[in-house]
N, CA, C and O atoms as a MOPAC input file, in Angstrom:
PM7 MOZYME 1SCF
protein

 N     24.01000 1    -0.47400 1    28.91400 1
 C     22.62300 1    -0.75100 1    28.59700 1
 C     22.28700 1    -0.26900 1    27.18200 1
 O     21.58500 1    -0.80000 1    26.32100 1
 N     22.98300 1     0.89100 1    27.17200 1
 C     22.22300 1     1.42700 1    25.58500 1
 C     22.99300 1     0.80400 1    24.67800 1
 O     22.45400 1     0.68800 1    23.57700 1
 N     24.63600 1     0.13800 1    24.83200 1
 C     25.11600 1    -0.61600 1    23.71900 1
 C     24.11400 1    -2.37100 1    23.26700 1
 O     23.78700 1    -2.87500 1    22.19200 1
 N     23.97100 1    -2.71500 1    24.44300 1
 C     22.68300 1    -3.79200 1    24.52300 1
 C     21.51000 1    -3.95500 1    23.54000 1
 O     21.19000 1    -4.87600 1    22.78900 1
 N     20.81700 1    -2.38300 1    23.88200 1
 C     19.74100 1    -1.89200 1    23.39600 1
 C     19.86300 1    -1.83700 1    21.71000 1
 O     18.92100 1    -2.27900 1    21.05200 1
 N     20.80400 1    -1.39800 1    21.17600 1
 C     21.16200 1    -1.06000 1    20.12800 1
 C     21.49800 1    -2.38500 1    19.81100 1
 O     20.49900 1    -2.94200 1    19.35600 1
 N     22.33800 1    -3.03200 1    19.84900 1
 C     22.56700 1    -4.14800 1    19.49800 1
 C     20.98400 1    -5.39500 1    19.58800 1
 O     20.70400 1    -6.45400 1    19.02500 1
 N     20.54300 1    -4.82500 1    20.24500 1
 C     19.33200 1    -5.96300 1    20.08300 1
 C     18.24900 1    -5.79300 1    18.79600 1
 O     17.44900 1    -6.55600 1    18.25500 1
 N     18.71800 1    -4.15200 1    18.56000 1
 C     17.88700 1    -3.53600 1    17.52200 1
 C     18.53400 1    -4.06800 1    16.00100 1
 O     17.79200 1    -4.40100 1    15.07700 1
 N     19.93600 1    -4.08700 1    15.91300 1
 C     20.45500 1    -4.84500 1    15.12800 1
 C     19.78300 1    -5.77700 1    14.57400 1
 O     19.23900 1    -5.84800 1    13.47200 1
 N     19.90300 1    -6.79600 1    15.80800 1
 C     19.77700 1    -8.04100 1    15.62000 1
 C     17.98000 1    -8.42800 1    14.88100 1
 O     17.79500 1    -9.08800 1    13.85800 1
 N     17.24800 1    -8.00900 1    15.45900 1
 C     15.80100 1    -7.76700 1    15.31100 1
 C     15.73300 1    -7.06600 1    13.90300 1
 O     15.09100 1    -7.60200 1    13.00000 1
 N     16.36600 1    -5.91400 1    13.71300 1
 C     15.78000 1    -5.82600 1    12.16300 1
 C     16.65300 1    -6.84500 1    11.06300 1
 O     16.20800 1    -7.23800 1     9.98400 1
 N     18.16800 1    -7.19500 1    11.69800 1
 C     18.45200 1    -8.21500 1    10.89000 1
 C     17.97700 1    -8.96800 1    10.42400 1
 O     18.27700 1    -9.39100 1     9.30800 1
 N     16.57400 1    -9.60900 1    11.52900 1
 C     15.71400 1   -10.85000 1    11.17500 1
 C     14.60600 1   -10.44800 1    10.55900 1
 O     13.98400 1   -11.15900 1     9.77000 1
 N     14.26300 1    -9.19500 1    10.90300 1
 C     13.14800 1    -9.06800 1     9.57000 1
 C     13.51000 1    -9.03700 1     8.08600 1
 O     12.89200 1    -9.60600 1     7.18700 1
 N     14.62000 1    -8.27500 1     7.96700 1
 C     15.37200 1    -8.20600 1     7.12100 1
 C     15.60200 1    -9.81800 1     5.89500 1
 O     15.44600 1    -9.89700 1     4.67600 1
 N     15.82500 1   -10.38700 1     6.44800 1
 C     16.66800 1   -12.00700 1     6.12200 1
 C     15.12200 1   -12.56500 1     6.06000 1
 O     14.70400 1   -12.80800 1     4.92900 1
 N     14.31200 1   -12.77000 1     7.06800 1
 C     13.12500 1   -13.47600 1     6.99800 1
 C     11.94700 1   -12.41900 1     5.99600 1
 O     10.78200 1   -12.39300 1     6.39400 1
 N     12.23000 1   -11.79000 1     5.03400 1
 C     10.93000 1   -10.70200 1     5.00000 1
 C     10.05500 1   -11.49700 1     4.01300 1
 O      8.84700 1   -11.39600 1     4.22800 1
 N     10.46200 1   -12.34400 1     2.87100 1
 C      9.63100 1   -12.91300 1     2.33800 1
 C      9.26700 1   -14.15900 1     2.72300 1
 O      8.42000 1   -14.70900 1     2.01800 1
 N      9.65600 1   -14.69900 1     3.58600 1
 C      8.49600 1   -15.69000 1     4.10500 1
 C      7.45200 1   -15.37200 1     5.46000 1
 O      6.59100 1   -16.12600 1     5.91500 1
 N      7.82700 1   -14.02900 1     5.92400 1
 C      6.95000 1   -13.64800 1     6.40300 1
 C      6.89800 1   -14.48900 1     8.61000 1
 O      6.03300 1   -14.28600 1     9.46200 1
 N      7.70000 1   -15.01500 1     8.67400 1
 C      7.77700 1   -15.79600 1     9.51400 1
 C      7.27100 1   -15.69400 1    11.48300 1
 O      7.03300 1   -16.59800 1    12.28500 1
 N      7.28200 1   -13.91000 1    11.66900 1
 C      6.92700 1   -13.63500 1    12.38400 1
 C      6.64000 1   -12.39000 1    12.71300 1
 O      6.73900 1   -11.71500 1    13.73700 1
 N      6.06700 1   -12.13700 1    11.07300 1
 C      5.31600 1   -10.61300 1    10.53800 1
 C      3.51800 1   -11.23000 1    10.02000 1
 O      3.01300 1   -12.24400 1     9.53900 1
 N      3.18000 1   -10.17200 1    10.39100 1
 C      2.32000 1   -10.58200 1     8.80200 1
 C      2.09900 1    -9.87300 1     7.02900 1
 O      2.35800 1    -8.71600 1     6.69700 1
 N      1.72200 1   -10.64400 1     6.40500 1
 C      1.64500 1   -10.09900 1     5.30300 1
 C      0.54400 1    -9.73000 1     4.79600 1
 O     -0.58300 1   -10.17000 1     5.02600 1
 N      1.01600 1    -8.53900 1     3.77500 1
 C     -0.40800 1    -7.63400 1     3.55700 1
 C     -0.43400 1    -7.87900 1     1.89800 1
 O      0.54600 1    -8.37400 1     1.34200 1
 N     -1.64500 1    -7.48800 1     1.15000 1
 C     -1.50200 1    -7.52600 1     0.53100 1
 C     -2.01900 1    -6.36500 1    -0.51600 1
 O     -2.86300 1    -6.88300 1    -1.24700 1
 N     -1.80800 1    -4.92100 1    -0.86400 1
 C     -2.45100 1    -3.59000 1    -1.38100 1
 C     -2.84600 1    -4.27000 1    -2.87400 1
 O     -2.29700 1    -5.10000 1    -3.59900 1
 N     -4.17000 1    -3.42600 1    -2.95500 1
 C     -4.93600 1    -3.58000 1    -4.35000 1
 C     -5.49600 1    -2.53700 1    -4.81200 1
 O     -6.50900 1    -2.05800 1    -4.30100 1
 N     -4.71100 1    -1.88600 1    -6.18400 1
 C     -5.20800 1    -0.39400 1    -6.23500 1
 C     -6.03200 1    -0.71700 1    -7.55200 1
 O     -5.40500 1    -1.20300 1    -8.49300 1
 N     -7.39400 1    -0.48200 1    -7.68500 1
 C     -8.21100 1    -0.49200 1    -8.70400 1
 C     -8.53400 1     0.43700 1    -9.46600 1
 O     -8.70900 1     1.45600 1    -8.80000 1
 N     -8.74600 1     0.64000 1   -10.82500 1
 C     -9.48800 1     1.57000 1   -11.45200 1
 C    -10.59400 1     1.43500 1   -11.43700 1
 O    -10.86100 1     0.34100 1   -11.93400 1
 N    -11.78000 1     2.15400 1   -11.01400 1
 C    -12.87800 1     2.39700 1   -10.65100 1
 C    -13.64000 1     3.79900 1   -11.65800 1
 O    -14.64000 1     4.49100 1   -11.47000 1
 N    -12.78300 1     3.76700 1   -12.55600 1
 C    -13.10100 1     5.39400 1   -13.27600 1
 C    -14.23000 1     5.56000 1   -14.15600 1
 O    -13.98300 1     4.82700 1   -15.11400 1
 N    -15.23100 1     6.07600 1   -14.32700 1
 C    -16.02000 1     5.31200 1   -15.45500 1
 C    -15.88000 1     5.01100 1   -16.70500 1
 O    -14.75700 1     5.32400 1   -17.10000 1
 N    -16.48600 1     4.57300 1   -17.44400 1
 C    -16.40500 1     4.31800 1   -18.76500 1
 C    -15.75200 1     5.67300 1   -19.48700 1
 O    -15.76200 1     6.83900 1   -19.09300 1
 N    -15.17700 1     5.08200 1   -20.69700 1
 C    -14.75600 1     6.25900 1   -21.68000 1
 C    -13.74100 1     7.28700 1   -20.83500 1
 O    -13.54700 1     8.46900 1   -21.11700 1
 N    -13.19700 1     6.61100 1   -19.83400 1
 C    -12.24400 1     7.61900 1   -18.86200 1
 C    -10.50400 1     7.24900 1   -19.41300 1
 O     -9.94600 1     6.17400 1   -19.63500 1
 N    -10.01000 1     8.71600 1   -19.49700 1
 C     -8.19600 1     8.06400 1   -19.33400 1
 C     -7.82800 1     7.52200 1   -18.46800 1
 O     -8.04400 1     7.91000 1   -17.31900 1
 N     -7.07400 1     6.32600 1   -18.79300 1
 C     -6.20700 1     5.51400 1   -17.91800 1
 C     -5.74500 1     6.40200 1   -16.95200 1
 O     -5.41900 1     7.57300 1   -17.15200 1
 N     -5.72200 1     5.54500 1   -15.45200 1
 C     -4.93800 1     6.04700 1   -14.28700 1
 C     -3.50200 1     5.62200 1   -14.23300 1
 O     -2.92000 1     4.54400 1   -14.35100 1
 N     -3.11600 1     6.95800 1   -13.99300 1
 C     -1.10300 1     6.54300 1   -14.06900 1
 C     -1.14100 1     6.76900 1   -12.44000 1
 O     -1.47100 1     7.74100 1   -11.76200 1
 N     -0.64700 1     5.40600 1   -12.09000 1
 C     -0.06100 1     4.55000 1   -10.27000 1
 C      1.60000 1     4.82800 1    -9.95600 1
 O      2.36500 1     4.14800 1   -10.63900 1
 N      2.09200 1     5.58600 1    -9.17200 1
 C      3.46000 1     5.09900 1    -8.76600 1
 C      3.49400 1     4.97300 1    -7.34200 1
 O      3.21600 1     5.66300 1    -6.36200 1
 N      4.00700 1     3.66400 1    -7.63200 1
 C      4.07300 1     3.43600 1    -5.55800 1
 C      5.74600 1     3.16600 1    -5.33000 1
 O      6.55000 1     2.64200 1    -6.10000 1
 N      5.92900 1     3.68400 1    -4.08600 1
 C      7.04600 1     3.20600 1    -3.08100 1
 C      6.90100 1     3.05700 1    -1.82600 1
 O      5.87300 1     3.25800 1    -1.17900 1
 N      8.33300 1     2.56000 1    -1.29600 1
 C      8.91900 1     2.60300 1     0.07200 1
 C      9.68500 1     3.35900 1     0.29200 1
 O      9.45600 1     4.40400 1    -0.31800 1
 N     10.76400 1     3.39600 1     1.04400 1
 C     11.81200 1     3.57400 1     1.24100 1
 C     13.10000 1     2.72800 1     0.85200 1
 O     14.28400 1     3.05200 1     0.76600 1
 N     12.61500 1     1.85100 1     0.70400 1
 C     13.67500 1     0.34600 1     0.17400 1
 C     12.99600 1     0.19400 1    -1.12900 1
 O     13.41600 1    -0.85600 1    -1.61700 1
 N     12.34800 1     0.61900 1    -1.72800 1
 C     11.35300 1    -0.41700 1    -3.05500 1
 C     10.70700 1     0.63300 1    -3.87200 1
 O      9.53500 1     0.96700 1    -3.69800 1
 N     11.56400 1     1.20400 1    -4.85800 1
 C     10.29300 1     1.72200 1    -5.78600 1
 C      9.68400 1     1.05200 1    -6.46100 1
 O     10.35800 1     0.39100 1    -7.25100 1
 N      7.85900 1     0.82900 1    -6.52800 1
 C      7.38300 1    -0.52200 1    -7.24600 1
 C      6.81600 1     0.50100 1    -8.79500 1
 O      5.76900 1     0.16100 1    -9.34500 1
 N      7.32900 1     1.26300 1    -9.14100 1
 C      7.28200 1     1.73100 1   -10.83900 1
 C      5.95200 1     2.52300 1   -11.36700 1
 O      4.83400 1     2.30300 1   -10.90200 1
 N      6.13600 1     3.17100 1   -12.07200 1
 C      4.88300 1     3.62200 1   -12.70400 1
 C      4.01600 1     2.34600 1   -13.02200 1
 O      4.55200 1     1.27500 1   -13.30800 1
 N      2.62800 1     2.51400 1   -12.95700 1
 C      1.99300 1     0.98400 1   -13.35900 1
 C      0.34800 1     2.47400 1   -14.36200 1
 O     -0.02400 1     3.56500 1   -13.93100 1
 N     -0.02600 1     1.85500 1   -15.42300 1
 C     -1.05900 1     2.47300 1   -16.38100 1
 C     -2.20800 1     1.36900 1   -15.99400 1
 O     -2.22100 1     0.14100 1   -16.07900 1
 N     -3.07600 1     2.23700 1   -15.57600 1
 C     -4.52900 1     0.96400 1   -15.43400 1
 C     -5.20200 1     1.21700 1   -15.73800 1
 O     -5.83700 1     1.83000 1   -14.88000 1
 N     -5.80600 1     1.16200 1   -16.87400 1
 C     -7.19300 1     1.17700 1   -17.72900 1
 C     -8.28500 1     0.75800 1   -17.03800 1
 O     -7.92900 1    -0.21100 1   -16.36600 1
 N     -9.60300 1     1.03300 1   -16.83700 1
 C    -10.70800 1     1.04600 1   -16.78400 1
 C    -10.71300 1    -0.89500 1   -16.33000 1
 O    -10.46600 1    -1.91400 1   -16.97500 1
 N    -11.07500 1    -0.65100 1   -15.10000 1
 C    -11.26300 1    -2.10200 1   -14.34400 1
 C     -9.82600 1    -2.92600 1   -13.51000 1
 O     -9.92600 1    -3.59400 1   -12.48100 1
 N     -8.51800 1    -2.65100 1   -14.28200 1
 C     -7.70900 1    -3.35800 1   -14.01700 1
 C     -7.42400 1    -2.97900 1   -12.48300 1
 O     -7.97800 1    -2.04400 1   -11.90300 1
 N     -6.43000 1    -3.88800 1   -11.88500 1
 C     -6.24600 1    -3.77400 1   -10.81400 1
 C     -4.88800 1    -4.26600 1   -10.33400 1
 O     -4.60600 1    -5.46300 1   -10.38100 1
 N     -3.85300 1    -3.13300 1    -9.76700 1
 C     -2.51400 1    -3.32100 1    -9.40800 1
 C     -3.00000 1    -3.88400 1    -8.50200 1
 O     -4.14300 1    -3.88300 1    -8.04500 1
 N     -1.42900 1    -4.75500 1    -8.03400 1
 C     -1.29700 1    -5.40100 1    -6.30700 1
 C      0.21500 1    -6.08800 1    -6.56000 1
 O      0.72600 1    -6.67400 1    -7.51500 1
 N      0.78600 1    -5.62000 1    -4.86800 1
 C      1.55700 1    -6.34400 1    -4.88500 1
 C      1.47100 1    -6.48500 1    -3.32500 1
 O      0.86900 1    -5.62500 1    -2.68300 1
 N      2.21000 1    -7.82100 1    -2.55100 1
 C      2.25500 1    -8.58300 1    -1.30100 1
 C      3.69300 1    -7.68900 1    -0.68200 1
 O      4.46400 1    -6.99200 1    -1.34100 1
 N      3.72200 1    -7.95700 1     0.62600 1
 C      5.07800 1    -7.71900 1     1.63300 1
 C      4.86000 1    -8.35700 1     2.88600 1
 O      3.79300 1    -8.78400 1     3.32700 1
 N      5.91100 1    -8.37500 1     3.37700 1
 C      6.03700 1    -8.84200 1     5.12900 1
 C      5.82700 1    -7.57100 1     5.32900 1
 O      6.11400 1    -6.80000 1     4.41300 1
 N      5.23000 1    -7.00900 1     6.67500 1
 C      5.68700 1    -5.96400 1     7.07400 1
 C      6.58700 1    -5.65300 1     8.06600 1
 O      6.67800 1    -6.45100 1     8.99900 1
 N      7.02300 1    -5.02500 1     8.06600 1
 C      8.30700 1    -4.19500 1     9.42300 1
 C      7.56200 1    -3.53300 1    10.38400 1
 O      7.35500 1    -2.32600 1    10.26600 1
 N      7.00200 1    -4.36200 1    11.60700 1
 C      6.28500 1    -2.79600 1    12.13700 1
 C      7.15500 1    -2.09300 1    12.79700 1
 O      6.90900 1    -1.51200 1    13.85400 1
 N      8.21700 1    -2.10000 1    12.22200 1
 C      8.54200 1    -0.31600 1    12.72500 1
 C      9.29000 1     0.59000 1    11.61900 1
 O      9.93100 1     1.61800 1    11.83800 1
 N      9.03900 1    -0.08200 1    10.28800 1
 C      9.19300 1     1.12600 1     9.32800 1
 C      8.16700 1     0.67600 1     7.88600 1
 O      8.07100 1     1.46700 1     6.94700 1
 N      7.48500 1    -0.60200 1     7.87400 1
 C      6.99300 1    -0.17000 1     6.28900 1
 C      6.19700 1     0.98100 1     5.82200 1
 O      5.28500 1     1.38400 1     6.54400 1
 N      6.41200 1     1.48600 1     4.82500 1
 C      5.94300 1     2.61000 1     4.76500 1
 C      6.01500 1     2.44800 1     3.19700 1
 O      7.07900 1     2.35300 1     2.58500 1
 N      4.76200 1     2.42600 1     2.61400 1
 C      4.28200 1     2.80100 1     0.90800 1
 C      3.47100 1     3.96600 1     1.02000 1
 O      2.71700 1     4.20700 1     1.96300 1
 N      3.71700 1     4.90600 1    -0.30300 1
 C      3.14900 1     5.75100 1    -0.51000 1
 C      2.64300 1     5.89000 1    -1.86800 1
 O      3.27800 1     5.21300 1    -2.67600 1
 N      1.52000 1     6.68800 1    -2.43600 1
 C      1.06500 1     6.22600 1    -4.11100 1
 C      0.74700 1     7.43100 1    -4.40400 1
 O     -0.26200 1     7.97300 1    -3.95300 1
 N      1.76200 1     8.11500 1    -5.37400 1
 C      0.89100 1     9.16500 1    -6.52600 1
 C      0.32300 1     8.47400 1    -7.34400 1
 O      0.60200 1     7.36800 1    -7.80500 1
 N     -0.98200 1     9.56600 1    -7.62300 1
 C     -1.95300 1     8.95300 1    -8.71500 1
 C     -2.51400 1    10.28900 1    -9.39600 1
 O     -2.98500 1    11.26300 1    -8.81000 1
 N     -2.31800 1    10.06600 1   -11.04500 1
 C     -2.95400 1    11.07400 1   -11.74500 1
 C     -3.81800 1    10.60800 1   -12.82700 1
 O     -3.71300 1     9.53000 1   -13.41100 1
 N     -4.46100 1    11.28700 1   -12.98200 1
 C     -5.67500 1    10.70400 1   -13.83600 1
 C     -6.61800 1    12.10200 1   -14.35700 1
 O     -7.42300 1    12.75700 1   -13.69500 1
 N     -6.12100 1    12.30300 1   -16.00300 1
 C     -7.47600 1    13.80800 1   -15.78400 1
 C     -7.34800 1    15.09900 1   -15.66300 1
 O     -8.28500 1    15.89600 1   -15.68700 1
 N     -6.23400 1    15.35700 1   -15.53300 1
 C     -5.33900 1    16.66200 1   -14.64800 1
 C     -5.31000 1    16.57000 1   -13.28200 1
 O     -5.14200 1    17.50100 1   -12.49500 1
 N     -5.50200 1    15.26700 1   -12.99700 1
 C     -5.58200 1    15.47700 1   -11.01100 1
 C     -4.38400 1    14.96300 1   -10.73300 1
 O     -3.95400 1    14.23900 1   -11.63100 1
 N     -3.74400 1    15.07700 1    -9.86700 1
 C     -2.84400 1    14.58800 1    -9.11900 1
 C     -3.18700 1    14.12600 1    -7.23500 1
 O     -3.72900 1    14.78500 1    -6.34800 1
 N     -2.79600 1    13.22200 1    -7.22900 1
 C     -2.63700 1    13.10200 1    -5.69600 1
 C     -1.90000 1    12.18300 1    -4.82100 1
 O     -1.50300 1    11.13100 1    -5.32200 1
 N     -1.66400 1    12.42600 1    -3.60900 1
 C     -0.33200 1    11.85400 1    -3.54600 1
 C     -0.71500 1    11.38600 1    -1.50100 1
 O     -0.85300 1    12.16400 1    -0.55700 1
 N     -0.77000 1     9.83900 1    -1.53000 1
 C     -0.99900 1     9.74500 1    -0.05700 1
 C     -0.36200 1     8.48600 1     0.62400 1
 O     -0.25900 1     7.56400 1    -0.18600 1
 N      0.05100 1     8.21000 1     1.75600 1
 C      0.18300 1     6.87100 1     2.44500 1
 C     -1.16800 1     6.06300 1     2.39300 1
 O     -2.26600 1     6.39900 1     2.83600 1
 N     -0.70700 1     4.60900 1     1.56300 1
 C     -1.22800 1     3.70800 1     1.72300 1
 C     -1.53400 1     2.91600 1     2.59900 1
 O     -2.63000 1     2.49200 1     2.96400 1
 N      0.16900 1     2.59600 1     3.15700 1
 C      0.10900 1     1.66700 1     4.29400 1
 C      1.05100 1     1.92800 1     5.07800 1
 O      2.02500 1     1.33600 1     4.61200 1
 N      1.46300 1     2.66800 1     6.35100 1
 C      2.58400 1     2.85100 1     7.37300 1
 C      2.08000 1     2.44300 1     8.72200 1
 O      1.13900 1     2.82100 1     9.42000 1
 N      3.41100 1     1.17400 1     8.90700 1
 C      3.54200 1     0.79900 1    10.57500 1
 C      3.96900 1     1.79900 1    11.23900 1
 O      4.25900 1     2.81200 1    10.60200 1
 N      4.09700 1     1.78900 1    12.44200 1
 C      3.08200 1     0.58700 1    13.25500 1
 C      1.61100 1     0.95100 1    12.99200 1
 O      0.89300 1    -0.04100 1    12.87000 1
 N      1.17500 1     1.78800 1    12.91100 1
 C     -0.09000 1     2.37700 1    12.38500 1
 C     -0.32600 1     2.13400 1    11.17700 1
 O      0.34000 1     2.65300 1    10.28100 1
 N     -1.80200 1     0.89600 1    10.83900 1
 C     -2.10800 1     0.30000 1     9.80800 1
 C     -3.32700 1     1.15700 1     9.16200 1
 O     -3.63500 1     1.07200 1     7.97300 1
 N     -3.74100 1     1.68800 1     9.75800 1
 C     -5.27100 1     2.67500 1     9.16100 1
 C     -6.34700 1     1.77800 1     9.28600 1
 O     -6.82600 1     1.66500 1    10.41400 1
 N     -6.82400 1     1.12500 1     8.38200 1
 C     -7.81300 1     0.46500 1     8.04100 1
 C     -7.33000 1    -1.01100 1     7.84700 1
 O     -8.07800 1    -1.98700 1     7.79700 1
 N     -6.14200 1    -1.02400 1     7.75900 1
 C     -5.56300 1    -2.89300 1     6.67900 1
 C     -5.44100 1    -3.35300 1     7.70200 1
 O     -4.93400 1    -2.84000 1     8.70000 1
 N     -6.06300 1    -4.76700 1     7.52800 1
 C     -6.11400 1    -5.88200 1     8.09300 1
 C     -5.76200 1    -6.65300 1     7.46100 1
 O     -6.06900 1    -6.69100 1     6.26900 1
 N     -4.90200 1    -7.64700 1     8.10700 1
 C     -4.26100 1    -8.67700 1     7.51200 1
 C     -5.05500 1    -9.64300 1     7.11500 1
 O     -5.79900 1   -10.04200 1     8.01200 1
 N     -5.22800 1   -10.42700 1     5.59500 1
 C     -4.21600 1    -9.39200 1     4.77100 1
 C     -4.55200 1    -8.76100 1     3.53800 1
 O     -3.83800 1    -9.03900 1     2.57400 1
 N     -5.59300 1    -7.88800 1     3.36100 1
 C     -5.62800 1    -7.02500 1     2.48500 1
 C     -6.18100 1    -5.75400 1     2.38900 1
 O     -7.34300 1    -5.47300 1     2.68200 1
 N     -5.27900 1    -4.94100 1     1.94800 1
 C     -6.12100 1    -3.32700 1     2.16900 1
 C     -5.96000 1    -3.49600 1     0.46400 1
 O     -5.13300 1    -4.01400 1    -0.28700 1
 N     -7.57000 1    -2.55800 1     0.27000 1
 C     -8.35100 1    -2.00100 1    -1.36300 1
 C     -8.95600 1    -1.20600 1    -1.45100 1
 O    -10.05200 1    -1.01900 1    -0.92300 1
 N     -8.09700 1    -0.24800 1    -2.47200 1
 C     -8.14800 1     1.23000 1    -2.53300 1
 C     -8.77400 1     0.74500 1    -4.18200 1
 O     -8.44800 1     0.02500 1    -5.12500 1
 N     -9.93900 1     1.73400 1    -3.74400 1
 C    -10.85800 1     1.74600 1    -5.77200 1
 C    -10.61300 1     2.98900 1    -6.08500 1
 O    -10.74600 1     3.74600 1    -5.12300 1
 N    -10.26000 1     3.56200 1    -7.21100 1
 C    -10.14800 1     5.07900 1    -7.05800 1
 C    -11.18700 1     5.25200 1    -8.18700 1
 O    -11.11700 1     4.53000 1    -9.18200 1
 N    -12.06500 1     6.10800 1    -8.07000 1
 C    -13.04600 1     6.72500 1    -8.53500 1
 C    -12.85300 1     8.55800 1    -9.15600 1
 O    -11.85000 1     9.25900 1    -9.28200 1
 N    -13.94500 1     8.75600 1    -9.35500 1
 C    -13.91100 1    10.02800 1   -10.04200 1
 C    -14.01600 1    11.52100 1    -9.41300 1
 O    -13.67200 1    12.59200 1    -9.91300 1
 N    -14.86400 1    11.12000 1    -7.59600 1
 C    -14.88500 1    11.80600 1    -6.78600 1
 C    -13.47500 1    11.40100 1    -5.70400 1
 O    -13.32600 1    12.08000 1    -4.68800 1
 N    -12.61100 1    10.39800 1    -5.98400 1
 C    -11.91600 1    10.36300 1    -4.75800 1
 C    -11.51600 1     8.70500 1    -4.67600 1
 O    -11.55500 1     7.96300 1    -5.65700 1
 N    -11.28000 1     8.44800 1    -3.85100 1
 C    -10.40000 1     7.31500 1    -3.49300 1
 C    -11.61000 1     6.74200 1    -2.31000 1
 O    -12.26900 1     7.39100 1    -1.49700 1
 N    -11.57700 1     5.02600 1    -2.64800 1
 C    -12.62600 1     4.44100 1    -1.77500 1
 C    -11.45200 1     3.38400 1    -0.96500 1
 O    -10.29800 1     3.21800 1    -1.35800 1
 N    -11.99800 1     2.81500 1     0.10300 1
 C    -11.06300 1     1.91000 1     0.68400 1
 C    -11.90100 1     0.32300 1     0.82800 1
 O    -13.04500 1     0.27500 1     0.37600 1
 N    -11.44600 1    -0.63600 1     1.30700 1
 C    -11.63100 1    -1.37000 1     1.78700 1
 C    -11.00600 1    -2.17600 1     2.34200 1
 O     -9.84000 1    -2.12800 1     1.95000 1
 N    -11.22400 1    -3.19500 1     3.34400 1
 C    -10.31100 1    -4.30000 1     3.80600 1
 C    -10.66700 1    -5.75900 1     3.07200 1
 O    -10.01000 1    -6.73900 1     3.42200 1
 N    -11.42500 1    -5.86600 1     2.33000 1
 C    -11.60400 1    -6.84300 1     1.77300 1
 C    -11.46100 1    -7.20300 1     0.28600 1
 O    -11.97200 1    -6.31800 1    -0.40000 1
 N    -10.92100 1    -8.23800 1    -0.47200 1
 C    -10.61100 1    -8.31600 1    -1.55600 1
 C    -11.45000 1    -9.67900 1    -2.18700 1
 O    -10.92100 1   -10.78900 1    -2.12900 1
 N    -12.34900 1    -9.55000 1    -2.58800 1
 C    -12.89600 1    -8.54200 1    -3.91700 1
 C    -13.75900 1    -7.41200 1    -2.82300 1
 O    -14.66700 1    -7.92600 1    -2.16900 1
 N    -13.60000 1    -6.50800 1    -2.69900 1
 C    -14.47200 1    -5.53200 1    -1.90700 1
 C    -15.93400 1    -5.68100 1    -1.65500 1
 O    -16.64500 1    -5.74000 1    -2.65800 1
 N    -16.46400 1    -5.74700 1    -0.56300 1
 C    -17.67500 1    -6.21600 1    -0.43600 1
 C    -18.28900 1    -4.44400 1    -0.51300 1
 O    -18.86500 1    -4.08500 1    -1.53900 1
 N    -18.06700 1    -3.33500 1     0.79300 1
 C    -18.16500 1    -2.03200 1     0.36700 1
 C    -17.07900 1    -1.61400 1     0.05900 1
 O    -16.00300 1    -2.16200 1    -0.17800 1
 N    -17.51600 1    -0.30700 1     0.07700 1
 C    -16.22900 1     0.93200 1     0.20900 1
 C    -16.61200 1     2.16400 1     0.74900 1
 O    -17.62000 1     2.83700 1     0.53300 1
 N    -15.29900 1     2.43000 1     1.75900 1
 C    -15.41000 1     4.09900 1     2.20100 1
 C    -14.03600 1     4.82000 1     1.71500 1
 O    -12.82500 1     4.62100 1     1.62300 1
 N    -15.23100 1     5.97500 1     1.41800 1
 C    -14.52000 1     7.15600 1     1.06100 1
 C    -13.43300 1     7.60600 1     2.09700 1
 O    -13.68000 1     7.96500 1     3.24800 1
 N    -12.04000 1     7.52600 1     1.44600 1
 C    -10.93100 1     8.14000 1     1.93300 1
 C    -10.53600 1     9.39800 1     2.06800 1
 O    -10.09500 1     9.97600 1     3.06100 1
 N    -10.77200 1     9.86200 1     0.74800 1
 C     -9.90300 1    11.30900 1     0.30900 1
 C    -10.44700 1    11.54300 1    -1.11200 1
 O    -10.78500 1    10.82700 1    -2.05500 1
 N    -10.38600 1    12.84300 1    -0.85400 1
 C    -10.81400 1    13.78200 1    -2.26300 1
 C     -9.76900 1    13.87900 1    -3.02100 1
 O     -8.64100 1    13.93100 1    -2.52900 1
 N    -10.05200 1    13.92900 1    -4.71600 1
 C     -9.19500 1    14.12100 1    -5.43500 1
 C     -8.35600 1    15.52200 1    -4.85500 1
 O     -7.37400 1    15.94800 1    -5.46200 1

């Protein structure tokens, strides 16, 4: 039974694996990290990963707005984002299956501001709630 088991697990992440960018019987999300800082503010320095994917330092000046798309794995995607800006540092999960937080398919939007990090599920953001303190 447990060689079965294992082997079915194989097989199953094989197919997420092989199918991940078309998404075929996942869904796809899509993260949007904004600068929200006010005027006359230093650029926010972004680094996001996975475990499979470092997506790079990204510099966002006043308005701009990172994003990038994925299938997800629900049983391992997992991004995480340092962000410094100012002398602050901070460092949190964006998005980890099976537990989505707030994202709904398909977009979670994080504004980061001067008091903290805002969220939303909607893109262009209609509100925002406060996540986390610098």
């Amino acid at each position: 039974m447990i060689k079965y088991t294992l082997l079915l697990s194989l097989i199953i992440s094989s197919f997420f694996l092989q199918t991940r960018a078309a998404c075929i019987i996942t869904k796809k999300y899509t993260v949007h990290i904004a600068n929200l800082l006010g005027s006359n503010s230093p650029p926010l320095s972004v680094h996001c990963r996975s475990k499979d994917d470092d997506l790079g330092s990204h510099i966002l000046s006043i308005g701009d707005d990172y994003n990038w798309s994925f299938c997800v794995n629900p049983f391992s995607t997992h991004f995480s984002c340092n962000f410094q800006w100012n002398s602050k540092d901070a460092t949190f999960d964006i998005f980890k299956a099976p537990w989505h937080g707030k994202c709904y398919p398909p977009v979670c939007f994080y504004g980061v501001k001067v008091d903290g990090f805002y969220f939303s599920h909607s893109y262009p953001p209609g509100s925002l709630d406060k996540v986390l303190d610098w």
